[in-house]
C-alpha positions as a Markdown table, in Angstrom:
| # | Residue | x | y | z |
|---|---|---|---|---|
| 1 | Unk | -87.1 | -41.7 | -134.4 |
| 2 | Unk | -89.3 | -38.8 | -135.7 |
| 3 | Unk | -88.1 | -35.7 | -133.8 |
| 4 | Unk | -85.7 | -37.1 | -132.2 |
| 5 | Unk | -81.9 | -35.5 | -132.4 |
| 6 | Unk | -78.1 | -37.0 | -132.0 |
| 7 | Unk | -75.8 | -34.6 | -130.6 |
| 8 | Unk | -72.0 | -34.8 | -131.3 |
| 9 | Unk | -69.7 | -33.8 | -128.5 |
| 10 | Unk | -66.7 | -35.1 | -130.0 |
| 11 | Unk | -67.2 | -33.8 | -133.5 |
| 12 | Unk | -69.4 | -34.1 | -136.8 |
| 13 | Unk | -67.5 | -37.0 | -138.0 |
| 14 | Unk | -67.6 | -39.1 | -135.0 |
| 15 | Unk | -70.1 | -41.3 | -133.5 |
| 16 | Unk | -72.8 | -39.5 | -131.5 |
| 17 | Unk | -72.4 | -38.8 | -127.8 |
| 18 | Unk | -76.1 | -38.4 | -126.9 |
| 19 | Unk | -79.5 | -38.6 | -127.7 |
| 20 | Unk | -82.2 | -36.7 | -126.9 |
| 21 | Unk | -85.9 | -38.0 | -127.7 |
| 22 | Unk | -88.1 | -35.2 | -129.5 |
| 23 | Unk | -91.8 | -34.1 | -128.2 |
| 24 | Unk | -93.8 | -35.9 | -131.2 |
| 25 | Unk | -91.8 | -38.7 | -130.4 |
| 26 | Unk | -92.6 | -38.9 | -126.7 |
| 27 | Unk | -96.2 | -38.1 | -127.4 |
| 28 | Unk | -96.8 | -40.9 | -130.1 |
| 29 | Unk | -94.4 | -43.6 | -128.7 |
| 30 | Unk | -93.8 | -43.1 | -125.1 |
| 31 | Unk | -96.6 | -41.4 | -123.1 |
| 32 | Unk | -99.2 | -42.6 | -126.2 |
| 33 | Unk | -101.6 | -43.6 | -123.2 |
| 34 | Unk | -100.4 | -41.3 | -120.2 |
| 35 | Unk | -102.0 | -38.2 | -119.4 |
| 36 | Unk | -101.6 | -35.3 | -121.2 |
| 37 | Unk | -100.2 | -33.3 | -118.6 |
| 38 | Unk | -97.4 | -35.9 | -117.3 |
| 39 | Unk | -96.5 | -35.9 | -121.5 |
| 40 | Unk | -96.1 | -32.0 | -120.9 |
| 41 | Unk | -93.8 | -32.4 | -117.9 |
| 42 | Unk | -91.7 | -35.0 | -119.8 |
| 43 | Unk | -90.9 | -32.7 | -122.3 |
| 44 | Unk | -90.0 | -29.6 | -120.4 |
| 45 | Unk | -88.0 | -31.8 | -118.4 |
| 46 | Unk | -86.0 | -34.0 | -121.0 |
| 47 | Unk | -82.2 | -34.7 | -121.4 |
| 48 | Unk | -79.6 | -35.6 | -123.5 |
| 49 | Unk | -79.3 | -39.4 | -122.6 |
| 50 | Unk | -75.5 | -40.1 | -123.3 |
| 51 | Unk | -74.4 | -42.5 | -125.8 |
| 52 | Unk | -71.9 | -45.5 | -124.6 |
| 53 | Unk | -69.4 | -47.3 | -126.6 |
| 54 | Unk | -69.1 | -50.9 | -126.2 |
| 55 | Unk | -65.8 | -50.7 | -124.5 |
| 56 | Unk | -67.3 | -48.5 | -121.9 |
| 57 | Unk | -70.0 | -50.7 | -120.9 |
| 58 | Unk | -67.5 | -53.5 | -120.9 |
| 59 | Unk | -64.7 | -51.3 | -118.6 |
| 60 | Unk | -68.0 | -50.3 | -116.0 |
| 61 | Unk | -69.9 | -53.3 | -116.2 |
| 62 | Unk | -69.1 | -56.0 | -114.1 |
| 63 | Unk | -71.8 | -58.7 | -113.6 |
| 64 | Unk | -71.2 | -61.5 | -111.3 |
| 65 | Unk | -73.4 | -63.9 | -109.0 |
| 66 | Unk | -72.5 | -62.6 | -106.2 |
| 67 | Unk | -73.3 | -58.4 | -107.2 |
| 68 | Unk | -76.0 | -58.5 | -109.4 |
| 69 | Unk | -77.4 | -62.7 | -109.8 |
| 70 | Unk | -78.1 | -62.6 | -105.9 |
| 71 | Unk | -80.6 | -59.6 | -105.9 |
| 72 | Unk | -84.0 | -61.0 | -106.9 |
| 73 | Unk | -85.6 | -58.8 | -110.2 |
| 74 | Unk | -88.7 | -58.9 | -111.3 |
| 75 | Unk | -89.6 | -57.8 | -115.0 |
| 76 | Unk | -92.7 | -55.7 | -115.6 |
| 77 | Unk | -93.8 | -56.2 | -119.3 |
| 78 | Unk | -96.1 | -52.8 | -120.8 |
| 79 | Unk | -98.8 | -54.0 | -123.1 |
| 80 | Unk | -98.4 | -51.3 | -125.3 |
| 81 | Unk | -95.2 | -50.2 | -124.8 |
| 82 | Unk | -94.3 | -49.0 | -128.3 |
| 83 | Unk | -90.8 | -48.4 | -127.7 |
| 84 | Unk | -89.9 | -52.1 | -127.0 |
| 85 | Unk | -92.9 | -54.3 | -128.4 |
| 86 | Unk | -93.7 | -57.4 | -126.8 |
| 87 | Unk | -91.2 | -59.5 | -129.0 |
| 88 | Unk | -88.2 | -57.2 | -127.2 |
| 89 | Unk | -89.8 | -57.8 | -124.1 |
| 90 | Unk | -89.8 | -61.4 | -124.8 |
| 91 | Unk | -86.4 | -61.3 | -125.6 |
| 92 | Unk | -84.5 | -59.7 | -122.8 |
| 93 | Unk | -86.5 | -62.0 | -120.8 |
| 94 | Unk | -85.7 | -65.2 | -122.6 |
| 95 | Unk | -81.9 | -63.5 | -122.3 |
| 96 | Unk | -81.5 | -62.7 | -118.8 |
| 97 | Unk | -84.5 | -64.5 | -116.8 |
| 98 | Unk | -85.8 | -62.4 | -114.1 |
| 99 | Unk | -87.1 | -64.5 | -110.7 |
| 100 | Unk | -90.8 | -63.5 | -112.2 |
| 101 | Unk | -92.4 | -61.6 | -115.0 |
| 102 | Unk | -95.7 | -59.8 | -114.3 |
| 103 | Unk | -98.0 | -57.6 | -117.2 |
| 104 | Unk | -100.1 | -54.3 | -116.8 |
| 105 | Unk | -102.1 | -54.0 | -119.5 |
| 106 | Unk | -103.3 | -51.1 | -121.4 |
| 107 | Unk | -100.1 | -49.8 | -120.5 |
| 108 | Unk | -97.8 | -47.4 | -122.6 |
| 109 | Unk | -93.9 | -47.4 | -122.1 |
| 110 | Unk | -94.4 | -45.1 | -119.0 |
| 111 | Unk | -96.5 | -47.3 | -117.1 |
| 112 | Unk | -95.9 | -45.3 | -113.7 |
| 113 | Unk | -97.6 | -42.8 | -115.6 |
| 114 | Unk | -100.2 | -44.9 | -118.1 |
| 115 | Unk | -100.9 | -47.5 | -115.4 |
| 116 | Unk | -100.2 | -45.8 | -111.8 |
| 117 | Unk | -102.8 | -48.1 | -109.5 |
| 118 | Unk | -102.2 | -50.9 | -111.4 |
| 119 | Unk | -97.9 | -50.8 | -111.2 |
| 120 | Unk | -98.8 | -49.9 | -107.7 |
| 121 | Unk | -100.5 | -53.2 | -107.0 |
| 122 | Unk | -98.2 | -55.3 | -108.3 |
| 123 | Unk | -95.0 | -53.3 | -106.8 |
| 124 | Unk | -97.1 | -53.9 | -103.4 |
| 125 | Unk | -97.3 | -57.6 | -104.5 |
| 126 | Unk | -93.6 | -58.1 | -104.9 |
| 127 | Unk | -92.9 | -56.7 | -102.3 |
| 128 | Unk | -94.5 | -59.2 | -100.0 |
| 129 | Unk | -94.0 | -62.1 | -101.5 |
| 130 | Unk | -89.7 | -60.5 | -102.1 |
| 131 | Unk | -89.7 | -59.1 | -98.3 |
């Protein structure tokens, strides 16, 4: 993960508590295709993203037909996302179906930032046809 850095809240021989992704990192496998200034604003703004333990997602996670399988989702696939390639993408899909699957290509991982007009067209899209 390059530049990347674990942080240990709960002490150095424990698992880690958060993550936080580094600025090369971002630059070469997140925003690779975005503008250079929304890369700069990514990195002065980025967090620690805390780290869960399979028995907290467990504990908080509760899915069910009737709380998450009745909301209709749609899955937006990056052509270049470099953080989850295509065969990951393929594979949540294949796991949990979404109602429909659409592509922007020539996009990066941040394709509200790589791909703005084209995410815009098909969130407008959706939307109709999911009123």
């Amino acid at each position: 993960m390059m530049d990347s850095v674990y942080s240990y809240g709960d002490g150095p021989n424990r698992p880690p508590t958060a993550f936080v992704f580094g600025p090369r990192f971002l630059a070469s496998k997140v925003y690779q295709l975005s503008p250079p200034e929304d890369l700069t604003l990514a990195t002065l703004l980025m967090r620690p993203v805390s780290l869960f333990g399979e028995k907290d997602i467990t504990d908080e996670l509760k899915l069910s037909e009737k709380n998450y399988g009745s909301v209709k989702r749609v899955f937006v696939m990056s052509e270049k996302d470099l953080v989850g390639n295509r065969d990951f993408q393929r594979w949540m899909i294949e796991k949990n179906p979404p109602d429909r699957v659409v592509e922007i290509e020539g996009s990066d991982h941040m394709v509200m930032m790589s791909k703005p007009l084209e995410l815009w067209a098909h969130l407008e899209l959706i939307a109709q046809y999911y009123p």
